[in-house]
C-alpha positions in Angstrom: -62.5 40.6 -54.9 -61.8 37.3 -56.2 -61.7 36.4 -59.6 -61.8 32.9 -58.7 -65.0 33.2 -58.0 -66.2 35.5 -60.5 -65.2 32.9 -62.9 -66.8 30.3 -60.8 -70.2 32.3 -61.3 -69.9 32.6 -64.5 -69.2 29.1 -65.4 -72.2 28.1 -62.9 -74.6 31.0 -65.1 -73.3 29.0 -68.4 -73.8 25.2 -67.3 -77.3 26.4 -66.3 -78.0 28.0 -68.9 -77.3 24.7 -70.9 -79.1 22.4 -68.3 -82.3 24.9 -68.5 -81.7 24.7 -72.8 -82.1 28.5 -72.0 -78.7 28.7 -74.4 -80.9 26.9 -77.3 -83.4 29.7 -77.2 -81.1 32.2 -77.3 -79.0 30.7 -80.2 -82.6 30.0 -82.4 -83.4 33.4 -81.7 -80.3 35.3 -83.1 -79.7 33.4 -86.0 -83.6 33.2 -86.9 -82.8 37.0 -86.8 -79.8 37.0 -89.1 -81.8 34.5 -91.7 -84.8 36.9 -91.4 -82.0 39.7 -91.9 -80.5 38.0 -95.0 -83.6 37.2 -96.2 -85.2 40.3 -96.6 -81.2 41.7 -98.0 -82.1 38.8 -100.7 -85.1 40.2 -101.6 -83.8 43.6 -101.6 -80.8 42.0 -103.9 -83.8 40.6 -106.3 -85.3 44.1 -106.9 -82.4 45.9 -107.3 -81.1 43.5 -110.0 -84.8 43.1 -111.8 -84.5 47.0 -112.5 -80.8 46.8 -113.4 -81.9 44.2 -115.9 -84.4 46.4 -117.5 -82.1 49.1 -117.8 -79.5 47.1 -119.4 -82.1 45.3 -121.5 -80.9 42.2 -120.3 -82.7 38.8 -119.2 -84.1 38.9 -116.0 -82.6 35.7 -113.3 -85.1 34.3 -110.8 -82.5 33.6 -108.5 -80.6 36.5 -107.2 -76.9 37.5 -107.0 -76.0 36.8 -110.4 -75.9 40.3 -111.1 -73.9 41.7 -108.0 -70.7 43.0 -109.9 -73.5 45.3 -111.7 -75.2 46.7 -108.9 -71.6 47.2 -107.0 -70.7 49.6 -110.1 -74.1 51.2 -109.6 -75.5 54.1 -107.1 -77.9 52.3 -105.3 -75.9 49.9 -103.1 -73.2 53.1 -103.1 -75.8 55.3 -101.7 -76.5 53.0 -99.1 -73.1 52.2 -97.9 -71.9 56.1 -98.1 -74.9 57.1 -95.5 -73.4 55.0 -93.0 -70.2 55.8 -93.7 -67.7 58.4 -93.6 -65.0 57.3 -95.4 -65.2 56.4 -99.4 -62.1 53.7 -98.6 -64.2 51.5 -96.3 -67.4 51.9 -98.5 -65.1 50.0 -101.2 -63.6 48.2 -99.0 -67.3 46.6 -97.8 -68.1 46.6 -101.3 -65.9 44.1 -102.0 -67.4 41.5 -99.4 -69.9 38.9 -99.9 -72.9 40.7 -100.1 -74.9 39.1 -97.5 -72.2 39.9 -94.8 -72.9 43.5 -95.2 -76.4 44.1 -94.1 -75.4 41.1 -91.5 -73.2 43.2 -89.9 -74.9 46.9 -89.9 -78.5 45.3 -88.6 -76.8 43.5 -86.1 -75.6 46.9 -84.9 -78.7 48.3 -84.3 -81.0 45.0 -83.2 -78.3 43.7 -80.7 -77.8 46.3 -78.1 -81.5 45.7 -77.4 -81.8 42.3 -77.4 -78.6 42.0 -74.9 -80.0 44.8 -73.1 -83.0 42.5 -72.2 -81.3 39.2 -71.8 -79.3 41.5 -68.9 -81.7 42.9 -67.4 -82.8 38.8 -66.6 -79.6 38.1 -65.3 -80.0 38.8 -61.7 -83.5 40.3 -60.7 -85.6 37.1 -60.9 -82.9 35.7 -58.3 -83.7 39.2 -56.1 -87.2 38.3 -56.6 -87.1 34.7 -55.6 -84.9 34.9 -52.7 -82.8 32.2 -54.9 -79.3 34.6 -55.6 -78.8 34.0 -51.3 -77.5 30.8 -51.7 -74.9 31.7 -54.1 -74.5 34.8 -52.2 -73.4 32.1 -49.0 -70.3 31.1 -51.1 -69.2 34.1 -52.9 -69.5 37.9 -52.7 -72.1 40.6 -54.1 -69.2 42.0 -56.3 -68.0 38.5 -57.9 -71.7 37.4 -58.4 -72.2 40.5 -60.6 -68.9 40.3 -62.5 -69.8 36.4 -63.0 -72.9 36.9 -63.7 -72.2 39.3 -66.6 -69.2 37.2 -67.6 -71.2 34.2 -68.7 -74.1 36.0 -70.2 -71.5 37.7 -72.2 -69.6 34.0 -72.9 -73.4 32.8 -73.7 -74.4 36.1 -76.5 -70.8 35.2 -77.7 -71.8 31.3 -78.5 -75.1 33.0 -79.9 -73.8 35.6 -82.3 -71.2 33.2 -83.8 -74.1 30.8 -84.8 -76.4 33.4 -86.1 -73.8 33.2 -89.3 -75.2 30.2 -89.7 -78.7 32.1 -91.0 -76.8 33.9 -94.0 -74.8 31.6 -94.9 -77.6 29.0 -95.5 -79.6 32.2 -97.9 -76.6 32.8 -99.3 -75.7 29.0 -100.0 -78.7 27.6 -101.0 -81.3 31.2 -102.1 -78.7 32.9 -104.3 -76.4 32.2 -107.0 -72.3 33.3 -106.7 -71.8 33.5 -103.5 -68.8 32.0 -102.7 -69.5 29.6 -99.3 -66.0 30.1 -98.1 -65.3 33.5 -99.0 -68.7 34.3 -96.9 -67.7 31.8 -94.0 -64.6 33.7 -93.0 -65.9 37.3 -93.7 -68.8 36.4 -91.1 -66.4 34.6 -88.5 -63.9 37.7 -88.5 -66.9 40.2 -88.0 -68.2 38.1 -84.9 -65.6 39.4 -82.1 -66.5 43.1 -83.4 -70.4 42.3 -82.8 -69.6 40.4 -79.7 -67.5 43.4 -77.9 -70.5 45.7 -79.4 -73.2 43.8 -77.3 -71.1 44.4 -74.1 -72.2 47.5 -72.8 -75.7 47.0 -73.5 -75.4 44.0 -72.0 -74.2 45.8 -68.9 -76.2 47.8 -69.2 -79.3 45.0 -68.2 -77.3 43.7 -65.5 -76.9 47.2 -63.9 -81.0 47.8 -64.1 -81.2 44.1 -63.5 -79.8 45.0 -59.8 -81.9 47.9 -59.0 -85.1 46.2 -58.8 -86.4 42.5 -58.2 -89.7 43.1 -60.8 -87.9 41.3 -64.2 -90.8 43.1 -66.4 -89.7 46.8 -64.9 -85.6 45.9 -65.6 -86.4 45.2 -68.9 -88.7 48.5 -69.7 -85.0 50.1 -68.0 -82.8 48.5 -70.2 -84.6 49.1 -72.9 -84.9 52.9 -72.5 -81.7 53.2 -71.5 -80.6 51.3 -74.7 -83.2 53.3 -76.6 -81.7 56.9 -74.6 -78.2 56.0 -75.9 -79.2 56.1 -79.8 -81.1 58.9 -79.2 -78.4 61.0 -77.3 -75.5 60.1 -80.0 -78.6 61.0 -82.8 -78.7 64.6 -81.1 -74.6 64.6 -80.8 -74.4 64.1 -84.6 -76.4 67.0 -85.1 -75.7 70.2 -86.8 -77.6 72.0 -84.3 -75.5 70.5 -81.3 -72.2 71.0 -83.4 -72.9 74.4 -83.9 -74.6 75.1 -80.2 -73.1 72.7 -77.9 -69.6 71.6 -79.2 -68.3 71.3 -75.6 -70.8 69.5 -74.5 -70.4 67.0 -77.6 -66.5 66.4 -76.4 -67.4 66.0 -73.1 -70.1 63.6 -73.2 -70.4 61.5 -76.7 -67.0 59.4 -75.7 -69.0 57.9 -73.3 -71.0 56.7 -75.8 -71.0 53.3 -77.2 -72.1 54.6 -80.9 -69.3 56.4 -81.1 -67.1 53.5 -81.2 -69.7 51.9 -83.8 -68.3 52.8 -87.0 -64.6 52.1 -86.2 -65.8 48.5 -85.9 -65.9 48.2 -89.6 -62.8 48.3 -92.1 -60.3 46.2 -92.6 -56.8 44.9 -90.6 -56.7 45.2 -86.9 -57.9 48.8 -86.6 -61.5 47.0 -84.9 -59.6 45.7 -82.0 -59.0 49.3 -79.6 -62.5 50.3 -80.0 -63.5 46.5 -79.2 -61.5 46.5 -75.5 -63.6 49.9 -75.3 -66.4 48.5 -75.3 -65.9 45.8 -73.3 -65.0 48.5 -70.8 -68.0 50.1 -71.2 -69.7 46.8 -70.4 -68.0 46.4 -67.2 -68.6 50.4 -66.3 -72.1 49.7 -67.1 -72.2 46.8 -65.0 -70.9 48.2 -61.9 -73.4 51.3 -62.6 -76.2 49.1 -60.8 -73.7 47.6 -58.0 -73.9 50.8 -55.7 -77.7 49.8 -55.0 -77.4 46.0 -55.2 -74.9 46.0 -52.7 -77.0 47.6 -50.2 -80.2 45.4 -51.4 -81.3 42.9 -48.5 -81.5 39.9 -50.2 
């Protein structure tokens, strides 16, 4: 294996992707997805502080996010936070972030493992399909073509998520009142890497159904229920019926999980980065999931 030439791949799967403007369709599409995300948060915000402000008998502001410090005091954003979290610390801890960073973060969680599994599961099957993927097969190997190819989809999702902050900032900025544009900026920038590593195993995840077949349409529907499988198998690991039934099972199995890493993304300091290089294990595990079967493939 050389990873001279995985890297070549991968730079080769990036300069197309910005010759094609493939790259601009991906970047619209996640941060039109973190505005839409911040947007509806906004109007959440809005309705949460009109009913504050007829409790308190207090003027009610058209724009929202004046009355944040209230609504952090109060149950409702509390409520919200503990059902995702464990741990009363980080609940505070997110508490005290710009507001818009929060749901930013904990939708990106759920909406990006299937949007990476689907731009993986492009990576390499239309190539299969077209006969194309033989001429870069001429120069390199099977095995540095998949690394290469995952490496600069993963390079590409990484240019992507870091300009989807670009949606909440501009709701934040310019839709609501007190929210600091600095303070924001550098809460959003320090969550990228931990959304980043989180896409890599679904992304892998593509790539490995993206070699099993050359029929783009059918990878997807694979990435997608295997992306879909892994919510549902960490749901049914959390439980009380597995706890109580199945606990070995449980060890055995949920470790292999991506979700279990999920929450340990979140807190402050460096306690983010182990379960990060995890994942980005898990991507590469993932990815050479499908290499059995692509290796053999007649191309």
């Amino acid at each position: 294996m050389s990873l001279g030439d995985s890297f070549a791949v991968a730079r080769f799967h990036v300069v197309r992707a910005i010759r094609t403007r493939t790259i601009v369709f991906l970047c619209a599409v996640y941060m039109l997805m973190a505005g839409g995300v911040a947007w509806m948060f906004r109007y959440l915000i809005k309705e949460l502080e009109r009913n504050a402000a007829e409790v308190l008998r207090v003027p009610v502001t058209d724009t929202p996010g004046a009355m944040m410090e209230t609504l952090k005091q109060r149950e409702e954003l509390r409520s919200i936070m503990g059902g995702l979290l464990p741990d009363e610390t980080l609940v505070e801890w997110g508490l005290n972030l710009p507001i818009l960073t929060i749901p930013h973060f904990w939708l990106a969680l759920i909406a990006l493992p299937f949007l990476a599994a689907i731009i993986g599961a492009e990576v390499i099957a239309p190539g299969i399909r077209d006969r194309s993927i033989r001429y870069e097969l001429v120069r390199t190997g099977r095995l540095e073509l998949v690394l290469g190819r995952w490496t600069g989809q993963g390079a590409l999702i990484a240019v992507a998520t870091a300009l989807s902050i670009i949606g909440p900032l501009i709701v934040g900025t310019f839709f609501m009142v007190q929210q600091p544009f600095g303070a924001s900026l550098m809460t959003l920038l320090a969550l990228t890497p931990r959304l980043i590593a989180w896409s890599l195993p679904f992304l892998g995840l593509g790539v490995a159904c993206s070699q099993v077949t050359s029929n783009t349409n059918f990878a997807r529907i694979l990435a997608l229920g295997g992306a879909t499988a892994t919510f549902i198998a960490y749901g049914m690991f959390e439980s009380e019926w597995m706890i109580d039934k199945a606990p070995v099972v449980i060890d055995i199995l949920q470790p292999v999980l991506p979700q279990t890493y999920m929450v340990d993304l979140w807190g402050p300091g460096t306690g983010w980065m182990l379960p990060s290089l995890i994942l980005v294990g898990f991507g590469l595990v993932f990815t050479l999931a499908g290499y059995p079967l692509f290796a053999r493939r007649n191309v």
